[in-house]
C-alpha positions as CSV (number, residue, x, y, z in Angstrom):
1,X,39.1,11.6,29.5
2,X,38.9,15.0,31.2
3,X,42.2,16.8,32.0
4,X,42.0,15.8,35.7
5,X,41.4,11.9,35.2
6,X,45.1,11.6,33.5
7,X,46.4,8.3,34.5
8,X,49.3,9.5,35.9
9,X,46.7,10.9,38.9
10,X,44.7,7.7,38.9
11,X,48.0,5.6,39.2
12,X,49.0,7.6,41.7
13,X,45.8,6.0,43.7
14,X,46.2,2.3,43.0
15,X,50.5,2.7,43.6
16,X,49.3,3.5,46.8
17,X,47.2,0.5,47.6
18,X,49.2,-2.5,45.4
19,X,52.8,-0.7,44.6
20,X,54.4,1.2,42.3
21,X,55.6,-1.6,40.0
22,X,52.0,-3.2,39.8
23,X,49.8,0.3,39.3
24,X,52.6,1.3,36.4
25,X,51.7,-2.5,34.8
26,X,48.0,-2.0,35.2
27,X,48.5,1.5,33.4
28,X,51.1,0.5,30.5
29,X,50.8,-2.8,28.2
30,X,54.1,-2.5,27.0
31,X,56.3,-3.0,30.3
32,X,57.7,-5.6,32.1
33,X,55.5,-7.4,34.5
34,X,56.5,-6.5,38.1
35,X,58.1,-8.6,40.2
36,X,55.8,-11.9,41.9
37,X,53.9,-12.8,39.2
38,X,53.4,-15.9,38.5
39,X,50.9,-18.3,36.3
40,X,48.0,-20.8,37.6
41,X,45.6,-22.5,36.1
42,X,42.7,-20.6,35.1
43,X,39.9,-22.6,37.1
44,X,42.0,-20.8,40.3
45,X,40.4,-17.8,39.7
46,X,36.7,-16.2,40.5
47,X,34.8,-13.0,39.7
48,X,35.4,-10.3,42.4
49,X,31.9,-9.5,44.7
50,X,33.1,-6.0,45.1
51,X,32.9,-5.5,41.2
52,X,31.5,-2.2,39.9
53,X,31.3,-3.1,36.5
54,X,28.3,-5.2,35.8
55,X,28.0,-4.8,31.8
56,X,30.7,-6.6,29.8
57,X,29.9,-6.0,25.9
58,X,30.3,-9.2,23.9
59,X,31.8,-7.0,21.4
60,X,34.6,-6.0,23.3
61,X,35.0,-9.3,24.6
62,X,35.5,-10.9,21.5
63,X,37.8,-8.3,20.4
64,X,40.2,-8.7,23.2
65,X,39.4,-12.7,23.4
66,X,41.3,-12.4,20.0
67,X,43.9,-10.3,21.0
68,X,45.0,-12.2,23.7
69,X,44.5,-16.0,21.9
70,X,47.3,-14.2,19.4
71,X,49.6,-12.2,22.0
72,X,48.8,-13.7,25.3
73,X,47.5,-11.4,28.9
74,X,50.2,-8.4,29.0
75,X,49.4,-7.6,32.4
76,X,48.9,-9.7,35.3
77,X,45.8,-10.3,37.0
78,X,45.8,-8.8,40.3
79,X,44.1,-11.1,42.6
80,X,43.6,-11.7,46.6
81,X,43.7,-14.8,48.3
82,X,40.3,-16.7,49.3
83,X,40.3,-17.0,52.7
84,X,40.2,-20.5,54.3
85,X,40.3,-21.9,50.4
86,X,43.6,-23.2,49.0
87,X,44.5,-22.2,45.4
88,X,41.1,-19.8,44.9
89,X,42.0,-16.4,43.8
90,X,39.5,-13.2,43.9
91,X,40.2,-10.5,41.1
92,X,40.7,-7.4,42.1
93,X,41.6,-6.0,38.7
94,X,41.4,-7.5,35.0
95,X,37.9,-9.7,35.3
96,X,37.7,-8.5,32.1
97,X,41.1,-10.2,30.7
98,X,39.7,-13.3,32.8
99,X,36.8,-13.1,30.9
100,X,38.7,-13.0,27.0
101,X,40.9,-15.8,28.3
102,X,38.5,-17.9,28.9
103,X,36.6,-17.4,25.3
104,X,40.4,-17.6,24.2
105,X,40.8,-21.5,25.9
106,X,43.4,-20.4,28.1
107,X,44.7,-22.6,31.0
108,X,47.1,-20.8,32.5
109,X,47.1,-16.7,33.3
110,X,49.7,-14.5,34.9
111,X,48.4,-13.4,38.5
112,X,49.7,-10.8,40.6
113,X,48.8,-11.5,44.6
114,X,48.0,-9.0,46.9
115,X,46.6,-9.1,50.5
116,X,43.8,-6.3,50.7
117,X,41.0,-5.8,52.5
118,X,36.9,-5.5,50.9
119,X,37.6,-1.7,50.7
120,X,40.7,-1.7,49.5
121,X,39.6,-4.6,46.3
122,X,36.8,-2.2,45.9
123,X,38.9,1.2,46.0
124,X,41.1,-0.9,43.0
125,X,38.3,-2.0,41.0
126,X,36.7,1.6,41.3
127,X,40.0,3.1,40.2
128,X,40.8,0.5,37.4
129,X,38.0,1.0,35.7
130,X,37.4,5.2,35.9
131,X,41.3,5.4,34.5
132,X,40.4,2.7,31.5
133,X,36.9,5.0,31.2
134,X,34.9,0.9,31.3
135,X,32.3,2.2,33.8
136,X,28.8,3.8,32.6
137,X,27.5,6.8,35.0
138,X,25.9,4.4,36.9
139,X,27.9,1.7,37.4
140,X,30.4,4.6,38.8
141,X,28.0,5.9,40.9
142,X,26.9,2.7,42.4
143,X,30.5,2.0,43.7
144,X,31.0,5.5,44.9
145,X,27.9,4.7,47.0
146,X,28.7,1.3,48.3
147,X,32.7,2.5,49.3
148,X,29.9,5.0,51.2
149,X,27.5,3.0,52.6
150,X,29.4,0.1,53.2
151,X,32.7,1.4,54.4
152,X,31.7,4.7,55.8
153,X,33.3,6.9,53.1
154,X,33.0,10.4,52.7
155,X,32.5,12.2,49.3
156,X,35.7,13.8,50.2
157,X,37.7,10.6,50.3
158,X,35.7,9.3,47.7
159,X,36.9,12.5,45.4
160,X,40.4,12.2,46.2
161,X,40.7,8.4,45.7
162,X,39.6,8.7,42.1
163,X,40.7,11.7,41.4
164,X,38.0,13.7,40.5
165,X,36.2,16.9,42.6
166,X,33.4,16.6,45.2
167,X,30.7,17.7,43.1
168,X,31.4,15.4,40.4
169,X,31.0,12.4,43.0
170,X,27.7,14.2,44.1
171,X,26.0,14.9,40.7
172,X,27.0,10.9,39.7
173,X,25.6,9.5,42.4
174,X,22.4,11.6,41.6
175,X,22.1,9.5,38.8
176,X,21.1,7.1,41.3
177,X,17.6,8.7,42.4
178,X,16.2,7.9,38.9
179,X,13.5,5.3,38.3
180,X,15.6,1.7,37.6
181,X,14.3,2.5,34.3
182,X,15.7,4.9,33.3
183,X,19.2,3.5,34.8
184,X,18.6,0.6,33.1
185,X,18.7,2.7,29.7
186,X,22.1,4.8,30.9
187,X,23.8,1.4,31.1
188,X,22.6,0.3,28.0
189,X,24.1,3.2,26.7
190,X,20.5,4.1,25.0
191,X,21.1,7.9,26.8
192,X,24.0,9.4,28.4
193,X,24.6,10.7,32.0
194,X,24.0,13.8,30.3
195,X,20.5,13.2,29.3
196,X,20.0,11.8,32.3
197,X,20.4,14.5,34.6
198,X,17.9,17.0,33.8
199,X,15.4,14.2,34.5
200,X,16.0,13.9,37.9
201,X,13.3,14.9,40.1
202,X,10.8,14.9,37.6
203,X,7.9,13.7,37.3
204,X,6.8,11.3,33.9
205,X,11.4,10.6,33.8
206,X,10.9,7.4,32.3
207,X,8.6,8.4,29.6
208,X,11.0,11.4,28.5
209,X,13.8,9.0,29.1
210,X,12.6,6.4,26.0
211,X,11.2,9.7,24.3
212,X,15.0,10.9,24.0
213,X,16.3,7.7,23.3
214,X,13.7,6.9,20.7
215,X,14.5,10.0,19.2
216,X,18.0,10.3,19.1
217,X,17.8,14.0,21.1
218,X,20.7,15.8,22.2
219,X,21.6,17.0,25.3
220,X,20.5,20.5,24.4
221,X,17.2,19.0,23.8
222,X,17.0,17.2,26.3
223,X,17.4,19.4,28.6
224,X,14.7,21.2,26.9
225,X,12.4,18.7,26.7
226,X,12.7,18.6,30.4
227,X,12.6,22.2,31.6
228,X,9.0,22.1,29.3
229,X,7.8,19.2,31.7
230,X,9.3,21.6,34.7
231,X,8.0,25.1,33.7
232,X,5.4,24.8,30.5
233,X,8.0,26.5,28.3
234,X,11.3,25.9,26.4
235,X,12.4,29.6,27.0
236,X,15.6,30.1,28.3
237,X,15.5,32.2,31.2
238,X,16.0,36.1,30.8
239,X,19.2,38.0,31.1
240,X,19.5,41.5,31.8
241,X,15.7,42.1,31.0
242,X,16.1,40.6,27.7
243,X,14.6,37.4,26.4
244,X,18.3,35.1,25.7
245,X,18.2,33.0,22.4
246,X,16.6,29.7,22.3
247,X,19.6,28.7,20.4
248,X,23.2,29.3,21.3
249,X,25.7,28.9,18.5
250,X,27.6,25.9,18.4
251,X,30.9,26.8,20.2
252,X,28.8,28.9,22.9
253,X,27.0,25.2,23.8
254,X,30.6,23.4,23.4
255,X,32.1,25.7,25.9
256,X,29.0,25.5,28.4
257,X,29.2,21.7,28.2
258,X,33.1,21.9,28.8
259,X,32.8,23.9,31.9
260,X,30.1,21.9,33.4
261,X,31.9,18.5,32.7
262,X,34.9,20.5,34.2
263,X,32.5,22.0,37.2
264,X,30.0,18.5,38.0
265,X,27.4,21.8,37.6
266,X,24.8,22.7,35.5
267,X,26.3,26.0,33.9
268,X,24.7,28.6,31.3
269,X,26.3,31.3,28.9
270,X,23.8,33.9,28.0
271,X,26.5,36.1,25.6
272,X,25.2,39.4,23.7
273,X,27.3,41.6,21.7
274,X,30.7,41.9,23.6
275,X,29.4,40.8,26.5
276,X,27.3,38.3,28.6
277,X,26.6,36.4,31.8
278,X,27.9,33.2,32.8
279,X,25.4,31.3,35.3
280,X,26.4,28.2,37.6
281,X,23.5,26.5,39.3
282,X,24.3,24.2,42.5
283,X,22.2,22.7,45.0
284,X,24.1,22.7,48.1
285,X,26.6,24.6,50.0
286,X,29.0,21.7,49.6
287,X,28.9,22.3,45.7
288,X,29.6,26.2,46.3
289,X,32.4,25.8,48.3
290,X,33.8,23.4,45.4
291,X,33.0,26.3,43.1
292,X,34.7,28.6,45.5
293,X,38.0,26.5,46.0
294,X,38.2,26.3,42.5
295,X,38.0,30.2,41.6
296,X,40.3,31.0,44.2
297,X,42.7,27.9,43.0
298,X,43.2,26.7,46.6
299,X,41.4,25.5,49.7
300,X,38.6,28.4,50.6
301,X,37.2,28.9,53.6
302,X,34.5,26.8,54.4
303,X,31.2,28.3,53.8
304,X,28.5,27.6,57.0
């Protein structure tokens, strides 16, 4: 979890959207449930449309299905009403506990009801699941999409819902221009969002996707592999009239991969000697004026 997806922030979103006493539950298995909950038969409840999360591991599943057949649901289920349906409950957040008590034989489960609109029991799913860290890249980037496309979101409201900066929400959804393929093999967890995204835009993605999957590669070659499909070469580009190493040393390549996770950027250290050159590519002036706001450490001025 980076430094600015602390829960504390991420609670701060869903307090906002079901209460304080219900965002601190959803957070924190060991207190008290809040106040309204109450338990109904497990049949009440359904799977929530609005969803992000698609992939439920078996594994994990079984695991908490064991869990909770010994110790019970710690936190209640936050559910909506069905409209025009009498005793059918939507989740909004804890499918996933739904899920482990019904493997567990469970016929009764503490619910927590809430009145919320399609955006707002997609904003709670979306925020659920980016504090617990249960969405793969793509799964985030398909709910940051549809909280655009379907409720006319900005990537600015998007960012500040979840906590996390404009650019990030931007390279994600990226992620989303890859063949279905290669998706399919992010979800899997075969590759990572970081293998992922030197891919994009190129042409033969898939077949480099399986190649590093197949293979086991690293980022770092990954992203090699794919600037030799781009440019012919693995070369690094020069600094300073001066071919840079093919290989950076390990905690060079740890601190380039900890400013771009910081950044949402693709960023380069080039170091020689005492000194060096630190490069940060971005693709629109949207992701520049994130770079600038950060630097100066407040709002900057918009860049036109």
């Amino acid at each position: 979890m980076m430094a600015d997806e602390s829960p504390s922030r991420l609670g701060r979103g869903l307090a906002a959207l079901i209460g304080d006493d219900a965002a601190f539950a959803l957070g924190d298995d060991q207190v008290p449930a809040p106040r309204g909950v109450r338990e109904v038969p497990i049949e009440f409840l359904r799977a929530n449309p609005f969803q992000p999360r698609h992939i439920f591991r078996e594994e994990e599943l079984a695991d908490l299905s064991n869990s909770i057949r010994e110790q019970g649901i710690l936190q209640p289920i936050v559910v909506r009403p069905v409209a025009g349906e009498i005793d059918a409950y939507e989740i909004v957040a804890g499918e996933r506990r739904w899920r482990a008590a019904q493997r567990a034989q469970l016929h009764q489960v503490p619910i927590l009801i809430k009145e919320l609109t399609d955006a707002q029991s997609l904003e709670i799913a979306i925020i659920e699941n980016v504090q617990r860290a249960d969405l793969n890249a793509v799964e985030e980037a398909a709910g940051y999409d549809r909280l655009m496309q379907q409720f006319d979101y900005t990537q600015e409201k998007v960012s500040k819902l979840i906590g996390k900066s404009r650019s990030h929400v931007a390279n994600t959804m990226r992620l989303l221009t890859l063949p279905a393929s290669v998706r399919n093999l992010i979800e899997q967890g075969e590759i990572t969002a970081g293998h992922a995204r030197p891919l994009i835009g190129l042409e033969g993605a898939e077949a480099m996707a399986r190649e590093i999957a197949t293979k086991k590669l690293s980022v770092r070659e990954a992203e090699a592999l794919a600037r030799k499909a781009s440019t012919g070469t693995t070369a690094p580009r020069k600094s300073g009239g001066s071919a840079a190493r093919a290989e950076k040393d390990a905690d060079t390549a740890a601190l380039e991969r900890n400013i771009a996770e910081q950044l949402g950027l693709k960023v380069e250290i080039n170091h020689d000697g005492e000194g060096g050159e630190v490069t940060v590519t971005y693709k629109s002036l949207e992701q520049l004026d994130e770079i600038c706001r950060r630097l100066a450490g407040r709002g900057a001025q918009k860049i036109n």
